[in-house]
C-alpha positions in Angstrom: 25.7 21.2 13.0 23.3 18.5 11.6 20.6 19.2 9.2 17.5 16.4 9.8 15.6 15.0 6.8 12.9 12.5 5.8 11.2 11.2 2.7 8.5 8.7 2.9 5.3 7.4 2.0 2.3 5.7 3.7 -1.0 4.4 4.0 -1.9 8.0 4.0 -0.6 8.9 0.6 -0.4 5.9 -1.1 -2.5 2.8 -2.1 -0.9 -0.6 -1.1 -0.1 -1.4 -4.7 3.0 1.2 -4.4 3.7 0.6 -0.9 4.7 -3.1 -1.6 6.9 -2.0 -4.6 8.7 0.4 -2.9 9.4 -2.2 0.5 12.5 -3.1 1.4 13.2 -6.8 3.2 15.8 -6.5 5.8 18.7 -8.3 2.9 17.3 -5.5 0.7 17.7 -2.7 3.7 21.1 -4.1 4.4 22.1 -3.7 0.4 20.6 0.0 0.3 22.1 1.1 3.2 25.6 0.2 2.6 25.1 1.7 -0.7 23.9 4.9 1.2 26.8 5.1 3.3 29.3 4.3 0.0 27.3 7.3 -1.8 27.1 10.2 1.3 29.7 8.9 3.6 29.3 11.9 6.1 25.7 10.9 6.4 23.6 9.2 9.1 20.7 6.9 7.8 17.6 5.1 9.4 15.9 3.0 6.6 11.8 1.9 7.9 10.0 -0.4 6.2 6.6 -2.1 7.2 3.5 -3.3 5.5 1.8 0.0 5.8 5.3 3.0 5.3 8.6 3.1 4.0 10.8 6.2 5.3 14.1 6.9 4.9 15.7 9.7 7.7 18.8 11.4 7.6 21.0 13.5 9.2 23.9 15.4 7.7 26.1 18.3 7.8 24.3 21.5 6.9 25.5 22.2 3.7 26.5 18.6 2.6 24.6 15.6 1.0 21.7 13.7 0.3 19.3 16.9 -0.6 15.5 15.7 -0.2 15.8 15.2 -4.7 18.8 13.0 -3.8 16.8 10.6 -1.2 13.7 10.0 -3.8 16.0 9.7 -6.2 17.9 6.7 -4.5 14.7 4.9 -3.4 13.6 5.0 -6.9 16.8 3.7 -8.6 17.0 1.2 -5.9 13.0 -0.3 -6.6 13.6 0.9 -10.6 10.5 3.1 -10.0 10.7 6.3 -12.2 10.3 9.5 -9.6 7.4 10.3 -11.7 5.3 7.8 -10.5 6.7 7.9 -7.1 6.4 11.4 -6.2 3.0 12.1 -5.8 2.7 9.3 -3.1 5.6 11.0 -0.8 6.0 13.1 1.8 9.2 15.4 2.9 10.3 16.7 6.2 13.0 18.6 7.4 14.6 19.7 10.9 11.8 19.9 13.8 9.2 18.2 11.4 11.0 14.8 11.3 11.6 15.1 15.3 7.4 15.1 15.5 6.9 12.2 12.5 9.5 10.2 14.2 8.1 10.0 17.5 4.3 10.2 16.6 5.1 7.1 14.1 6.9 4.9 16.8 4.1 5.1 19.3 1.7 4.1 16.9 -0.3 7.8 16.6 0.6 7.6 12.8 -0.5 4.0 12.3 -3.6 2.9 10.4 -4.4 1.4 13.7 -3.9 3.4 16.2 -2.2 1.7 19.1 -1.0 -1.2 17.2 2.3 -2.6 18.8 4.3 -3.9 16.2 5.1 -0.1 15.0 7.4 0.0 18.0 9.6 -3.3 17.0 9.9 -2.6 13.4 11.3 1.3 14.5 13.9 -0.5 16.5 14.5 -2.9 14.4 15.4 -0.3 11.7 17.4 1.9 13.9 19.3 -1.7 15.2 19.7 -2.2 11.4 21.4 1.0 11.3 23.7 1.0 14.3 24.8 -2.2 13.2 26.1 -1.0 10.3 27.3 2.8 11.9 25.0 4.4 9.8 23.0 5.7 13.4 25.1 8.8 14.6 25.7 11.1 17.5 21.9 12.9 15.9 20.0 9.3 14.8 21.2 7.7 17.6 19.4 9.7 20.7 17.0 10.3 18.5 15.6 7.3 17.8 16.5 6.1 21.5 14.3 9.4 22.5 11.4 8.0 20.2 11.3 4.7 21.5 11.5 5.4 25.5 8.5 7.6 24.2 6.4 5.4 22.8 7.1 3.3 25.5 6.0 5.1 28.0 2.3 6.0 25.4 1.8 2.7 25.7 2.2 2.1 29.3 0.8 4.7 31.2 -2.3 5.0 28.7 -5.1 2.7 27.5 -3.6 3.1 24.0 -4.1 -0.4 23.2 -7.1 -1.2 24.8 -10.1 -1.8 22.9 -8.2 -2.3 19.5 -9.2 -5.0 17.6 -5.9 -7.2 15.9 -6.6 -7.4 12.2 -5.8 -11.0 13.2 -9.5 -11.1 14.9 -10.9 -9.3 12.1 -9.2 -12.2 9.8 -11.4 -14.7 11.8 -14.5 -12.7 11.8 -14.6 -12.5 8.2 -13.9 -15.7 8.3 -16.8 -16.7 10.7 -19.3 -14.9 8.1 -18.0 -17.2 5.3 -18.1 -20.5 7.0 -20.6 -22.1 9.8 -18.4 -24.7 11.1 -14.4 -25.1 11.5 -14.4 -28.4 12.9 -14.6 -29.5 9.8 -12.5 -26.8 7.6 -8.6 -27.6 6.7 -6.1 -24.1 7.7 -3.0 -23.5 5.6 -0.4 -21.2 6.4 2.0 -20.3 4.0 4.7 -18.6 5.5 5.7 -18.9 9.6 6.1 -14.9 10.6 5.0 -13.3 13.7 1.6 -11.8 11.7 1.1 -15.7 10.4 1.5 -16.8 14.0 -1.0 -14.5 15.5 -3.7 -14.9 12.9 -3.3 -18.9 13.3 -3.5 -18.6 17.4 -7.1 -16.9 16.5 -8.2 -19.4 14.0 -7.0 -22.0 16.6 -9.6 -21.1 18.7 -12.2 -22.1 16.3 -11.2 -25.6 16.6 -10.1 -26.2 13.3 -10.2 -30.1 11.6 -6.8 -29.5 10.3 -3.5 -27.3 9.8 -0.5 -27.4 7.6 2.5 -24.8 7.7 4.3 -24.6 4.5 7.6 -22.5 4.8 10.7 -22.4 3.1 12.9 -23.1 6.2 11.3 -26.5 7.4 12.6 -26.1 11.1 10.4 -23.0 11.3 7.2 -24.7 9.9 7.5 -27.9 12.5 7.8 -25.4 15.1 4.9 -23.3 14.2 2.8 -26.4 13.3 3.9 -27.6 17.1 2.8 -24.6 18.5 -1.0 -25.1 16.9 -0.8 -28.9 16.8 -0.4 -29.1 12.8 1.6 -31.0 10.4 4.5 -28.8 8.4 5.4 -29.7 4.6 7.2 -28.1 1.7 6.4 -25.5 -0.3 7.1 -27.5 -3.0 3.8 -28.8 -2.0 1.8 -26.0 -1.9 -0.2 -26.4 -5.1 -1.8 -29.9 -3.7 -2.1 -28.5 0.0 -4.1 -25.3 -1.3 -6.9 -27.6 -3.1 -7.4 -29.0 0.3 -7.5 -25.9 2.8 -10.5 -23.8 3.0 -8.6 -21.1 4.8 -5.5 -20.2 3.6 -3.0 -17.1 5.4 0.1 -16.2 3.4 2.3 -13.9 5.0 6.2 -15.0 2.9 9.0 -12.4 1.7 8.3 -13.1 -1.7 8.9 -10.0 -3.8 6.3 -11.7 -6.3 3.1 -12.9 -6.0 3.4 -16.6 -5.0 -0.7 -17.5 -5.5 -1.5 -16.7 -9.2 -4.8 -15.9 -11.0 -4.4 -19.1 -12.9 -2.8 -21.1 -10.5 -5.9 -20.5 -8.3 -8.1 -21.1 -10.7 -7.1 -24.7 -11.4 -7.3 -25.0 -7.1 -10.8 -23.8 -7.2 -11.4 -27.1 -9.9 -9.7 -29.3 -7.5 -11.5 -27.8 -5.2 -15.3 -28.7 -6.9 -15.6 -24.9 -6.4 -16.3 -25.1 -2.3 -15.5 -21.4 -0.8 -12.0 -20.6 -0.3 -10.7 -17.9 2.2 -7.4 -16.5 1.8 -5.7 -13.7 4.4 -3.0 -12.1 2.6 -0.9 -10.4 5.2 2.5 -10.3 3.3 3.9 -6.9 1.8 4.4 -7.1 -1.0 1.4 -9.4 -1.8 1.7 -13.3 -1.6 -1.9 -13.6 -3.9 -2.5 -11.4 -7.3 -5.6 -9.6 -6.8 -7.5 -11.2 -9.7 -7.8 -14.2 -7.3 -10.1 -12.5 -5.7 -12.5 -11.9 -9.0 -12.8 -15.7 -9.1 -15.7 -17.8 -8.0 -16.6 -18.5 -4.4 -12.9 -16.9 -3.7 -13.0 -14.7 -0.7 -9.8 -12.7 -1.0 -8.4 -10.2 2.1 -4.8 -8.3 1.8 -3.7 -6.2 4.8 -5.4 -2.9 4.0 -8.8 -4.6 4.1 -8.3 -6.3 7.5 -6.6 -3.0 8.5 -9.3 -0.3 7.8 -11.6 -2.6 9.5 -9.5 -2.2 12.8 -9.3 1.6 12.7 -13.1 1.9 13.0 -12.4 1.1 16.7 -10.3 4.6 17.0 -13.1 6.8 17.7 -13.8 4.8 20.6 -9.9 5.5 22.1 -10.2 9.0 21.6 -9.0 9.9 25.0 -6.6 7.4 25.3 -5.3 8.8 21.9 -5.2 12.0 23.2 -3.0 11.2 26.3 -0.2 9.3 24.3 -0.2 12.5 22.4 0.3 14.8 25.0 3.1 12.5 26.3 4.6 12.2 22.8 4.9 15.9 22.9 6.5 16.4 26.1 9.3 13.6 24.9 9.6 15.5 21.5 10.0 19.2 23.4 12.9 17.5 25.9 14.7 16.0 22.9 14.3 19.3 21.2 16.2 21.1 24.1 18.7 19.1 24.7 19.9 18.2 21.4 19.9 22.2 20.7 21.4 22.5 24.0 24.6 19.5 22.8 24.7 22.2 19.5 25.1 25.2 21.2 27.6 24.8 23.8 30.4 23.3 22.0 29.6 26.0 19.2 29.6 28.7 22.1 32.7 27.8 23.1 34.1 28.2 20.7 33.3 31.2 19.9 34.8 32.4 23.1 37.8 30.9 22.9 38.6 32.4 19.5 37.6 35.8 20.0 39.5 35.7 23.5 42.7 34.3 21.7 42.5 37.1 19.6 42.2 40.0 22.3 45.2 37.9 24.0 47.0 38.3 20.6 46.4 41.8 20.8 47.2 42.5 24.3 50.8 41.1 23.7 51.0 42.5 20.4 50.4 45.8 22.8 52.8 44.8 25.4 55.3 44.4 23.4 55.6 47.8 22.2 55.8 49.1 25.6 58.0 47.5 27.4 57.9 50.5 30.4 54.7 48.3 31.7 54.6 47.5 35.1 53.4 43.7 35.7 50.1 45.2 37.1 49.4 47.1 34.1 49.8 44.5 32.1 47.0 42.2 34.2 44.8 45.2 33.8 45.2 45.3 30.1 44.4 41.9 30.3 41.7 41.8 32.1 40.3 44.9 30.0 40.6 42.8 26.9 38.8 39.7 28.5 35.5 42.2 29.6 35.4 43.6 26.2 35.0 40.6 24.3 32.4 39.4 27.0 30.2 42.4 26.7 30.6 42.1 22.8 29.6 38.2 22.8 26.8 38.9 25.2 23.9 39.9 23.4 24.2 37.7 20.2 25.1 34.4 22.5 21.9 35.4 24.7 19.6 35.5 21.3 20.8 32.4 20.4 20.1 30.8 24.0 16.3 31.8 23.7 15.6 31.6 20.6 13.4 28.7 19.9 14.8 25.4 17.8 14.0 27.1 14.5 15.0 30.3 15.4 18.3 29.7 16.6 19.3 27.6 13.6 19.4 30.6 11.3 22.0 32.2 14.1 23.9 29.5 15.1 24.7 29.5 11.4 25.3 33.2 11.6 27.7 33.0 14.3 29.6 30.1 11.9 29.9 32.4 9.2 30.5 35.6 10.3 33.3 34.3 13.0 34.5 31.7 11.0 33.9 29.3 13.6 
């Protein structure tokens, strides 16, 4: 038997400045992972990271390792966060609990912005991440499989996504109040992701004088710059390219910020102090947040942009409402069947031992009366067989209805007491 657990933190419990300490990039995922597997080998791990949660879910043998202690405790050494300060910002799950976080997170009923899509790729991503590296079980494994065909289906037989607004349209619309024109206005995009991508295909529409991609990779820039009709350059660049751009959108894997207080400062100069609009979409942050305490700087980071797009919730409340209800239904299968793949094998089992041992006894028997007729000998047999059925009957049954919780404390019972 497998024991489910998950410790995490979110937008709901913490503030973005620990969320972006505690990320992982996938390199970094990779590293922590195999150093999961080195420390609890017996262990199943699903590391998720995203701008807005970081969870780590387990699975492992009952009365084996990680404990909850242990999992906050690796995520802290591995970001050299003290649990102190990281404890108050997490949350922890066991058994049925994770089964409901799981699936509700996947189809987006957890997110910020409810009905956002990208949930649903960074979950498989994670749990590809995972099986890649055999860290996703015979319990992670349908699991997460479970979780995705669910949100799946939320998404595509409800109106989930309809009427959300993209924090990449709210990036423009902020944008829009700040400047009158764009057919005038330079766009730099520092960094080529997917976020960077849609945020320029809004700003595109605007009609922009100019763009320039900056990106580490330079094959990734000239396609992104293709896509829009821009020019790409080096990063070694970026300095001279942000005096020029009025709008800037970072989105880069830097774990440090890459846009400084006093870098920006000496832009703004450049600049003759003309408003500048940044979009900082990256996790953790691409610009420090004094940048946005200077002059004529409009600064935006992912939360902002974000709580913006969940005022549109309210509106989706029935839509909401039917993903959940679909959710549920995929949560309450999983439920059944994975108890169902616990129980009979442990069933069995139990049968075939205690029936052994009646067999053991009926020749035991035999043996010291060796007058028996061949038919008495079936009876005896048969006698044995009914008495072990009638004595398995009533605890098996229990265990059959209880519910998942409730028959976790038995099926353990039935481990102990029979030695199973």
């Amino acid at each position: 038997m497998q024991r489910l657990l998950l410790v995490g933190l979110s937008h709901a419990t913490a503030p973005l400045a620990v969320r972006e300490r505690c990320a992982f990039t996938p390199q970094q995922r990779e590293t922590a992972l195999a150093s999961f597997r080195e420390k609890f080998p017996e262990s199943e791990a699903v590391l998720v990271s995203t701008c807005n949660r970081v969870e780590l879910y387990v699975a492992r043998p009952v009365h084996g390792r990680p404990k909850s202690e242990e999992m906050v405790q690796f995520i802290s050494e591995f970001h050299g966060i003290t649990e102190t300060d990281l404890r108050p910002h997490l949350y922890d799950y066991s058994k049925r609990e994770v089964v409901d976080h799981l699936f509700a997170v996947t189809a987006s009923l957890d997110s910020l912005v409810v009905g956002e899509t990208q949930i649903l790729s960074q979950v498989r991503e994670a749990y590809e991440a995972s099986k890649t590296l055999g860290l996703a079980g015979n319990v992670l494994h349908p699991m997460f499989q479970r979780a995705i065909a669910a949100a799946r289906e939320a998404v595509t037989e409800t109106r989930l996504a309809e009427g959300r607004r993209s924090v990449a349209s709210i990036a423009v619309d902020y944008a829009r109040q700040i400047f009158e024109s764009f057919s005038d206005k330079t766009v730099l995009s520092i960094g080529a992701g997917k976020m960077s991508t849609l945020v320029l295909k809004h700003l595109s529409d605007l009609h922009i004088r100019k763009l320039v991609v900056l990106n580490r990779d330079i094959t990734k820039a000239q396609a992104l710059a293709e896509q829009f009709g821009g020019t790409a350059a080096s990063t070694d660049e970026m300095v001279e390219h942000l005096a020029e751009a009025d709008i800037v959108v970072t989105g880069t894997a830097s774990p440090m910020p890459i846009i400084t207080a006093a870098m920006f400062q000496q832009v703004m100069k450049k600049r003759r102090w003309r408003p500048s609009f940044l979009i900082d979409i990256a996790l953790p942050r691409d610009v420090e947040e004094a940048v946005g305490e200077l002059d004529n700087v409009y600064l935006y980071n992912i939360d902002d942009l974000q709580q913006v797009a969940s005022a549109t919730d309210s509106a989706r409340a029935e839509a909401v409402q039917h993903a959940r209800k679909i959710v549920q239904e995929h949560v309450e299968e999983f439920i059944a069947w994975n108890r169902a793949r616990e129980l009979g094998p442990l069933i069995e089992q139990l049968f075939t031992k205690s029936h052994a041992m009646a067999q053991d006894e009926v020749i035991r028997t035999i043996n010291k009366l060796p007058d028996m007729s061949e038919p008495e000998k079936q009876h005896l047999s048969e006698l044995a067989r009914r008495i072990v059925n009638k004595l398995l009957h009533n605890p098996v049954q229990a265990v059959r209805e209880a519910d998942a919780d409730g028959a976790t404390p038995y099926m353990r019972a039935l481990v102990k007491l029979f030695k199973l």
